[in-house]
C-alpha positions in Angstrom: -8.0 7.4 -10.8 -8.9 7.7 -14.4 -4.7 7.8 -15.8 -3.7 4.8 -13.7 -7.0 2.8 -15.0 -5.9 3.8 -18.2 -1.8 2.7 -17.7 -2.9 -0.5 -16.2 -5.2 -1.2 -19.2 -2.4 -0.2 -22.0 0.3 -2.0 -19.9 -1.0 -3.8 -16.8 -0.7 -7.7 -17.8 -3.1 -10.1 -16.0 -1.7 -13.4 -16.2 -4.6 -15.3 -14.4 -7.6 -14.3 -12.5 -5.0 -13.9 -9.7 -1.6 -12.0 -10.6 -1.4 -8.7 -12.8 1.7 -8.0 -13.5 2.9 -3.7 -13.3 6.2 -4.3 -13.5 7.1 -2.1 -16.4 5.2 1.3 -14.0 5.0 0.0 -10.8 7.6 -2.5 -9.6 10.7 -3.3 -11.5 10.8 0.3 -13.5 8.7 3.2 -12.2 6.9 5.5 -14.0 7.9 8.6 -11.6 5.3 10.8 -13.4 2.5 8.6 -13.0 3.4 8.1 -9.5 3.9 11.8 -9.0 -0.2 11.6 -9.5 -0.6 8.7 -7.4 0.8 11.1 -4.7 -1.1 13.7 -5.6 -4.2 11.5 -5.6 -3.6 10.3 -2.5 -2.7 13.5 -1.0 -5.5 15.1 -2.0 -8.0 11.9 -0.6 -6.2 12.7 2.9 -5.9 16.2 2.9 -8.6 16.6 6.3 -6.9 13.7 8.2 -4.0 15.9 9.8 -1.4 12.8 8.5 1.6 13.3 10.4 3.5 10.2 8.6 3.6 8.2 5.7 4.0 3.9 6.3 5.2 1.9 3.2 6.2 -2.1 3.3 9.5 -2.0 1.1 9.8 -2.5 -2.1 7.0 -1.6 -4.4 5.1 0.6 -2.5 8.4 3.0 -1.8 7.7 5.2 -4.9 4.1 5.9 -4.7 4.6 6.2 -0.7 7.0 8.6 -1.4 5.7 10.9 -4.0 2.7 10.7 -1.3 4.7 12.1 1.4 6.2 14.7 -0.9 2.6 15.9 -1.6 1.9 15.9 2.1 4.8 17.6 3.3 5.5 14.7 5.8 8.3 11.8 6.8 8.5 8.5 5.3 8.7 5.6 7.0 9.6 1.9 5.2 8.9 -1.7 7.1 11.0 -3.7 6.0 10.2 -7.4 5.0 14.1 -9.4 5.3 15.8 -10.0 8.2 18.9 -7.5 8.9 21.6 -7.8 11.3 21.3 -3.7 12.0 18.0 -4.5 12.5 17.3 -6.5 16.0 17.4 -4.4 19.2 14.6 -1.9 19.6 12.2 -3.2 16.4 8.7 -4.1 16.1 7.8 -7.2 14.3 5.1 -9.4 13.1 4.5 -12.3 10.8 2.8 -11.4 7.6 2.4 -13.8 4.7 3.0 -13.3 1.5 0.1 -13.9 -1.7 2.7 -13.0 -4.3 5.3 -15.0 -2.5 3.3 -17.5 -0.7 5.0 -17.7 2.1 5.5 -15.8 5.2 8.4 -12.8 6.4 8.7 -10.7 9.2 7.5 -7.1 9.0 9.9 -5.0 11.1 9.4 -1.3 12.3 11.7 0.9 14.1 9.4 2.3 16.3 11.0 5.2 16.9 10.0 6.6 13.7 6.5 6.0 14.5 5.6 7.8 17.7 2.7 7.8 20.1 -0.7 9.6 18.6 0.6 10.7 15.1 -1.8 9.9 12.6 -1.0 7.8 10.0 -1.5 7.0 6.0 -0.3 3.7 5.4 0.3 3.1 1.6 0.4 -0.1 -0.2 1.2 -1.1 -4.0 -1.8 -3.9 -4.1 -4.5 -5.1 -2.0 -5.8 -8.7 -2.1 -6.5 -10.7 0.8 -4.8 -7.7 3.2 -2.5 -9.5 5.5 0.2 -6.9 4.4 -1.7 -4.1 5.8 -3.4 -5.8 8.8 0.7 -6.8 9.4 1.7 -2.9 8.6 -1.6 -1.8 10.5 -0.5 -3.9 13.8 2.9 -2.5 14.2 1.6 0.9 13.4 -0.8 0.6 16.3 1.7 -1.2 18.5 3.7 1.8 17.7 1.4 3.7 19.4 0.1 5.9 16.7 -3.2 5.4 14.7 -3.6 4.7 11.0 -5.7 7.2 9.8 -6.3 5.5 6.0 -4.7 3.2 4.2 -4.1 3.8 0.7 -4.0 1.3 -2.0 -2.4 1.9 -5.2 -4.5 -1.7 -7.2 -7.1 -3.1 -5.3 -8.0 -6.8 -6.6 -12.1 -6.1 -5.4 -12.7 -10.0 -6.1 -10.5 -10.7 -3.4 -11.6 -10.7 0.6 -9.2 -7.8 1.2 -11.3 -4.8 1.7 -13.8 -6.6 3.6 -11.0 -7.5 6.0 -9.7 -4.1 6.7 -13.5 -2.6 6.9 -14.2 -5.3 8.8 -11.2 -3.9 11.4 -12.7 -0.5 11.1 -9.9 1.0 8.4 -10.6 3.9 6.1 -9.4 2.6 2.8 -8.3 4.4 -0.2 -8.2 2.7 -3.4 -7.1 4.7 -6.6 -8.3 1.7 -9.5 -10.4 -1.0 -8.4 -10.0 -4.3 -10.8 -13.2 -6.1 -10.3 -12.0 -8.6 -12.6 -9.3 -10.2 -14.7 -8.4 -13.0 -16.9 -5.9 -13.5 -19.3 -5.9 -10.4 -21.4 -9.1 -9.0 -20.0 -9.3 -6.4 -16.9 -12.5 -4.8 -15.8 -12.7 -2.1 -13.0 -15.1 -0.9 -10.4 -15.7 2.8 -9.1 -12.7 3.4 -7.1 -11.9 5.8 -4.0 -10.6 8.3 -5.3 
């Protein structure tokens, strides 16, 4: 997706080979135009996979998730990655660590927001090593339903992610594609869509 290339170039800030920091579009202020297209984007890249739901991990990937499931016409459904007192009797849950955080957290799903043989689009803000969506994936699946795609708003290409969820048979979606950063240099790859 040519716009987001161009908005991560202009003010996407890689601080290693590792991190790139969004946070003035992404994370801690949204861009709700640019994630309007994300939607769109991601809409459109789905549009003969009969999505039923939309999956997001809280917190970054809420607002493209959700301008996603506005384009579709469907539900949105959040995991949730803390621990919650409301949030122990009838939940899914699995362990998923964290690359930005480095450390681990439980992934929690109500499940009955997820039913039996929907088909669903799981979105995610970044893809790296793709424990976040094999943890989303999992519950998904234990849920019953079946992810139909899984939608990445910044794949990290140089990392093993992608080859993990292909690996588990996952349709991915990637709108940019960093092949490679450095401090102030980012390169992309042909993305998705």
């Amino acid at each position: 997706m040519k716009l987001l290339e161009e908005r991560i170039l202009r003010d996407g800030v890689a601080l290693n080979s590792d991190v790139l920091l969004v946070d003035s579009f992404l994370n801690n202020q949204v861009d709700t135009s640019l994630m309007g297209e994300v939607g769109r984007a991601f809409a459109e890249a789905a549009r003969d996979l009969r999505i039923d739901r939309v999956v997001t991990i809280e917190s970054s990937g809420i607002a493209p998730a959700q301008m996603t499931a506005i384009a579709l016409g469907v539900p949105l459904v959040i995991l949730k990655k803390s621990a919650s007192r409301i949030l122990k009797d009838d939940v899914l849950q699995t362990e998923v660590f964290s690359f930005t955080k480095n450390s681990a957290y439980q992934l929690t799903l109500r499940p009955k927001y997820v039913r039996k043989g929907e088909r669903v689009l799981l979105i995610d803000d970044f893809l790296a090593r793709g424990e976040a969506a094999c943890g989303a994936a999992r519950l998904i699946e234990e849920a019953g339903a079946q992810v139909a795609a899984i939608g990445i708003v910044i794949e990290k290409a140089f990392q093993p992610g992608r080859a993990l969820l292909d690996g588990k048979g996952y349709r991915v979606i990637s709108l940019a594609r960093v092949s490679k950063m450095g401090e102030g240099n980012i390169e992309f790859t042909q993305a998705d869509a």
